[in-house]
C-alpha positions in Angstrom: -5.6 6.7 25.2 -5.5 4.7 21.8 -4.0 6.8 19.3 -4.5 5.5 15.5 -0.4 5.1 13.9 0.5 6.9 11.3 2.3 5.6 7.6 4.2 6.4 4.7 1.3 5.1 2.8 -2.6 5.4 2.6 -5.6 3.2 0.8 -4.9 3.3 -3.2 -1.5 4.7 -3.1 0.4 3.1 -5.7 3.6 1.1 -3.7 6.8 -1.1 -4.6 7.6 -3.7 -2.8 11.4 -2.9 -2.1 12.3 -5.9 0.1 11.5 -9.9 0.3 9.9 -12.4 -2.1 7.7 -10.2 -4.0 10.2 -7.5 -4.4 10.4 -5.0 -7.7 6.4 -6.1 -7.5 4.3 -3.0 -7.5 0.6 -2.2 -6.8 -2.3 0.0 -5.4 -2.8 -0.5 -1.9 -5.8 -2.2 -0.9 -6.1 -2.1 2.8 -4.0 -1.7 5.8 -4.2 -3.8 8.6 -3.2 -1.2 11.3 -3.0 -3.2 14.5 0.0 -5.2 13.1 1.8 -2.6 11.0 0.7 -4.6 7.8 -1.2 -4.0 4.4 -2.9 -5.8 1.2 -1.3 -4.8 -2.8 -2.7 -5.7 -5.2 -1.9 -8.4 -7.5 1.2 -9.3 -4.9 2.3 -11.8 -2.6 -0.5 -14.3 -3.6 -1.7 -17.4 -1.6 -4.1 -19.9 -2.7 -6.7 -20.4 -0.2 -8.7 -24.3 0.2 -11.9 -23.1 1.0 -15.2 -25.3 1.4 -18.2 -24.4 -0.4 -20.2 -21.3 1.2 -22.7 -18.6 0.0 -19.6 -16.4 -0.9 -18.0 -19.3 -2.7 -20.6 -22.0 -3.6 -18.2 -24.0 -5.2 -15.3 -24.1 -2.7 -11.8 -25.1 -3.6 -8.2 -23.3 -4.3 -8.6 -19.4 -4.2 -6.1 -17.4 -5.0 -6.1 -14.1 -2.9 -3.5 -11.3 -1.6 -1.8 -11.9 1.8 -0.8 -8.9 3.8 3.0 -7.7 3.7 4.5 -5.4 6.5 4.4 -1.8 5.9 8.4 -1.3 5.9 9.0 -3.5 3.1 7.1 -0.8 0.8 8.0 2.4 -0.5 5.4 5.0 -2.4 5.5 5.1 -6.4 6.2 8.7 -7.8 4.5 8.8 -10.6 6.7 11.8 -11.9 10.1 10.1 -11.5 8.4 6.4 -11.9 10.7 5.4 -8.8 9.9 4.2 -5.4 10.7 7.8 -3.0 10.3 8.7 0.6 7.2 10.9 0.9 8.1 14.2 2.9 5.7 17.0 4.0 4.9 20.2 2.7 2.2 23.1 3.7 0.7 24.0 0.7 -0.7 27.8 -0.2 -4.1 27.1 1.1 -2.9 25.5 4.2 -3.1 22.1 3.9 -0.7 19.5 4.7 0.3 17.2 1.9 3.0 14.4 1.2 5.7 15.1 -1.5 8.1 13.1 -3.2 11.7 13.4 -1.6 13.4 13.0 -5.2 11.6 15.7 -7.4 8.9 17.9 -4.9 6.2 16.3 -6.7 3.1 16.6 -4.8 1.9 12.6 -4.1 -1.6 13.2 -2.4 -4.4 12.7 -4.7 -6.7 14.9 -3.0 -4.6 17.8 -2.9 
């Protein structure tokens, strides 16, 4: 039985990095990669890539792209108290489950 892990954070949360090179750095996630506990920000922890000419880059050379950072080293961007918080839960009135920020009860999901 393969159970899929669950995270603090989701696609297009907005994060800061709160540990390592990039940290204070802070972003909307792009992916995560969930099979090593890692994820994409954008505009953070750059790399430049040397890449030979292909149909996705016909003319090659240094690209700069976003390398993955573990999934501990970021926290979730209230956008109430404008600090990185711990997401708790909370049932709502309708009965849905939704994050909420530790610090000021701030409900974080987008969709709720």
């Amino acid at each position: 039985m393969n159970l899929r892990p669950r995270y603090h954070v989701r696609k297009d949360d907005l994060v800061m990095v709160i540990a390592g090179k990039e940290r204070g750095r802070s972003g909307k996630v792009l992916r995560i990669l969930p099979k090593r506990d890692r994820l994409v920000v954008e505009r953070v922890n750059l790399i430049k890539r040397h890449t030979k000419p292909s149909k996705k880059a016909p003319q090659g050379g240094i690209i700069e792209r976003e390398a993955s950072i573990h999934i501990s080293n970021v926290l979730l961007l209230c956008e109430r108290c404008r600090k990185p918080v711990r997401a708790g839960h909370r049932i709502l009135e309708d009965g849905r489950k939704a994050r909420v920020c530790k610090r000021c009860g701030e409900i974080l999901d987008r969709r709720a």
